[in-house]
C-alpha beads as a LAMMPS data file, in Angstrom:
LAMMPS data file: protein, C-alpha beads

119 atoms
118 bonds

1 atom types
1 bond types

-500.0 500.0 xlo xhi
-500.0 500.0 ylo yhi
-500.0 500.0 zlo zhi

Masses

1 110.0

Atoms # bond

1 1 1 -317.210 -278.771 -476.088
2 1 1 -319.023 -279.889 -479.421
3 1 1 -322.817 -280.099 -479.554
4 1 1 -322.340 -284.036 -480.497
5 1 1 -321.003 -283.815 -476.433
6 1 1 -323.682 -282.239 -475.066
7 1 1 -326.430 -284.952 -477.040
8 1 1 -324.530 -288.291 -476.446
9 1 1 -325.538 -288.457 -473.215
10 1 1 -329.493 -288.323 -474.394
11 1 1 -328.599 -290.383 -476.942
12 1 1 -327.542 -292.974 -474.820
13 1 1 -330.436 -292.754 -472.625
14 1 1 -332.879 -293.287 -476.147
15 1 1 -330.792 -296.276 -477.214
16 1 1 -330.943 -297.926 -473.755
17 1 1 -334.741 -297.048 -473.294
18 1 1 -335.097 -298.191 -476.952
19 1 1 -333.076 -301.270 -476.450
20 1 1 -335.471 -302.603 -473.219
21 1 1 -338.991 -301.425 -475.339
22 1 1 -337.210 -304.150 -478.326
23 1 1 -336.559 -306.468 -475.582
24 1 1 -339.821 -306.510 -473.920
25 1 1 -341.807 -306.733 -477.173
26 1 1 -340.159 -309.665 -478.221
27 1 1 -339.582 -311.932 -475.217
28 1 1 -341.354 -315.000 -474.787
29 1 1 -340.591 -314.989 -470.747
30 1 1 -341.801 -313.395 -467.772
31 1 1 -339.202 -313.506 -465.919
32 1 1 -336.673 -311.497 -469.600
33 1 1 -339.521 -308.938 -469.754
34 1 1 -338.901 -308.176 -466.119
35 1 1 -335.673 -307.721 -467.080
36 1 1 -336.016 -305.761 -470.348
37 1 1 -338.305 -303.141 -467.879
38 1 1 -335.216 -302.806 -465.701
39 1 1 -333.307 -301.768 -468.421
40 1 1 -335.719 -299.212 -469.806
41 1 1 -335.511 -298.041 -465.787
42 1 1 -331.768 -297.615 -466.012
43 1 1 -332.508 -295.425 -468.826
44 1 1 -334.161 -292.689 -466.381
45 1 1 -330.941 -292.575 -464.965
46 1 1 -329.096 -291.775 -467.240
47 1 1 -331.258 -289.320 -468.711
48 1 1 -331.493 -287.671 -465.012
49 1 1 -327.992 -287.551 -464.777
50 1 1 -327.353 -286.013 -468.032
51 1 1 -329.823 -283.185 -467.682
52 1 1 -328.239 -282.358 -463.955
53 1 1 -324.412 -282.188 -465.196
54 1 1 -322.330 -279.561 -465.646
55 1 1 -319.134 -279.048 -467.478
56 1 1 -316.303 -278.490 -465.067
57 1 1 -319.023 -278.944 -462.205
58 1 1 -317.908 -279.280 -458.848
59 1 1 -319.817 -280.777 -455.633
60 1 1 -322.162 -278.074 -454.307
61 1 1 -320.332 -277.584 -450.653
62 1 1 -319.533 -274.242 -450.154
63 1 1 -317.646 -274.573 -447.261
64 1 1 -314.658 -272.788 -448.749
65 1 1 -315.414 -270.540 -451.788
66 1 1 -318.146 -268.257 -452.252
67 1 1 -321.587 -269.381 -454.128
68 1 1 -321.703 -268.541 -458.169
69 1 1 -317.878 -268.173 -458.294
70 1 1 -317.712 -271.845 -460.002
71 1 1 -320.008 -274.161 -461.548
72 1 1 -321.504 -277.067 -459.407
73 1 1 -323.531 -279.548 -459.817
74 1 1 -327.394 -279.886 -459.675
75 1 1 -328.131 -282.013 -456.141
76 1 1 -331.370 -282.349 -456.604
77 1 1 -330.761 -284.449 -459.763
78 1 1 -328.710 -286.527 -458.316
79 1 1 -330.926 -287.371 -454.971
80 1 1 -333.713 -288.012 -457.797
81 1 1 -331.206 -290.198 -459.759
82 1 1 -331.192 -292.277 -456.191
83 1 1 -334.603 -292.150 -455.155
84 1 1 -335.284 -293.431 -459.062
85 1 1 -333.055 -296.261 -458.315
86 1 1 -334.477 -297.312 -454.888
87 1 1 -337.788 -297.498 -456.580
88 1 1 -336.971 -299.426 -459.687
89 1 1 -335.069 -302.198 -457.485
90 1 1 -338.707 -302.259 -455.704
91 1 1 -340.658 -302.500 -458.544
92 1 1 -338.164 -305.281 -460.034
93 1 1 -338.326 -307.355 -456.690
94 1 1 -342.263 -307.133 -456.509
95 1 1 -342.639 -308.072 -460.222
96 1 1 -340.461 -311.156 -460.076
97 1 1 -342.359 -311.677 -456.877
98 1 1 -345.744 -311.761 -459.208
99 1 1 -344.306 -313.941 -461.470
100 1 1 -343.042 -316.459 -459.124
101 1 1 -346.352 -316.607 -457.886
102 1 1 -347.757 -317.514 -461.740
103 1 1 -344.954 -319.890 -462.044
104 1 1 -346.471 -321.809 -458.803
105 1 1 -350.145 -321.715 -460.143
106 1 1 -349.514 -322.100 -463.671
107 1 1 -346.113 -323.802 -464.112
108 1 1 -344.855 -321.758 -466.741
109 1 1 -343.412 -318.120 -467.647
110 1 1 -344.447 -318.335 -470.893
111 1 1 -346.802 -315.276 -471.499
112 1 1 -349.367 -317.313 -474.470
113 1 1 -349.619 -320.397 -472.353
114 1 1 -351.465 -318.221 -469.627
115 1 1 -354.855 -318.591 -471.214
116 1 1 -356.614 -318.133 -467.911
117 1 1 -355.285 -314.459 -467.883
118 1 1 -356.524 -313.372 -470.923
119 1 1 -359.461 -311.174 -470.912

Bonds

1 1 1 2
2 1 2 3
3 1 3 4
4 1 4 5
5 1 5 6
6 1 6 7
7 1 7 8
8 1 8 9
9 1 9 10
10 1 10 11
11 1 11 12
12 1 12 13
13 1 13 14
14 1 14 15
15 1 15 16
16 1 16 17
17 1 17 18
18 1 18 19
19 1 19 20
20 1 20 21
21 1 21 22
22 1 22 23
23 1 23 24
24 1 24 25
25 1 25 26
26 1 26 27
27 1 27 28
28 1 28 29
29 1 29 30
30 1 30 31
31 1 31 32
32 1 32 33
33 1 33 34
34 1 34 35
35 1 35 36
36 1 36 37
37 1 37 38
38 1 38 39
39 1 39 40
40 1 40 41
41 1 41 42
42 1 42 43
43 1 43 44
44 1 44 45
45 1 45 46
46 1 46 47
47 1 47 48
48 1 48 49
49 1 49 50
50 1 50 51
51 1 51 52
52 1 52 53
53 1 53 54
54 1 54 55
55 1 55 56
56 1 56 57
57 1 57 58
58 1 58 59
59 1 59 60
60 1 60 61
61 1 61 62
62 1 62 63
63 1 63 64
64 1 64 65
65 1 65 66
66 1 66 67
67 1 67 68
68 1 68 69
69 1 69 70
70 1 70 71
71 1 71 72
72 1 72 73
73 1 73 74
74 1 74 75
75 1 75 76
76 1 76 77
77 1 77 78
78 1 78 79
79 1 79 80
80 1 80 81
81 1 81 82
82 1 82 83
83 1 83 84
84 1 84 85
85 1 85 86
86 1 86 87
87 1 87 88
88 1 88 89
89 1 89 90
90 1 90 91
91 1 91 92
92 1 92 93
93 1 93 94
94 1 94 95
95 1 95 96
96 1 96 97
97 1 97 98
98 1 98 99
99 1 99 100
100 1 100 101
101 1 101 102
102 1 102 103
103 1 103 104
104 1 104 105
105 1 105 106
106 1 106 107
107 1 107 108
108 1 108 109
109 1 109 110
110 1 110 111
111 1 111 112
112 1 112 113
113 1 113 114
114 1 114 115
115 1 115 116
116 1 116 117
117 1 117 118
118 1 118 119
């Protein structure tokens, strides 16, 4: 494989990550910076499953060949890649919870119109 193989992958990951930080910094609504974070997230996983994968990997059950004779896949990667997933539906969900709530005391999403926030 080429070296421009091996990078794409973390790449990727900076132009997604890069792509939500552009996103949050311009929007004008709660409820699209929310959004823009959970892109940025999704960057985490593919970063995590780019640093875990293996060319001509297999799944690590050894059931039937011996360990070391091929490649396998990192397993701990992946079950990070899930947990990381679990976690940023969570944080999504209680953020859109917190800005439902300012919607219902302040009647708008619009980040400058929330002058009683400012500190």
């Amino acid at each position: 494989m080429s070296s421009v193989t091996h990078v794409l992958p973390y790449l990727i990951a900076a132009y997604v990550f890069l792509t939500g930080v552009y996103g949050l910094a311009t929007s004008r609504n709660l409820i699209h910076a929310v959004g823009c974070l959970s892109v940025c997230q999704v960057s985490t996983y593919i970063l995590l499953l780019a640093v875990g994968y293996r060319s001509g990997g297999t799944a690590p059950v050894f059931s039937d060949i011996k360990p070391g004779s091929r490649p396998v896949v990192d397993p701990v990667v992946q079950a990070l890649t899930l947990t990381d997933i679990v976690v940023g539906a969570t944080v999504t969900a209680l953020l859109l919870a917190l800005v439902l709530q300012i919607v219902k005391r302040h009647g708008t999403v619009d980040p400058d119109e929330l002058r009683e926030l400012r500190g």
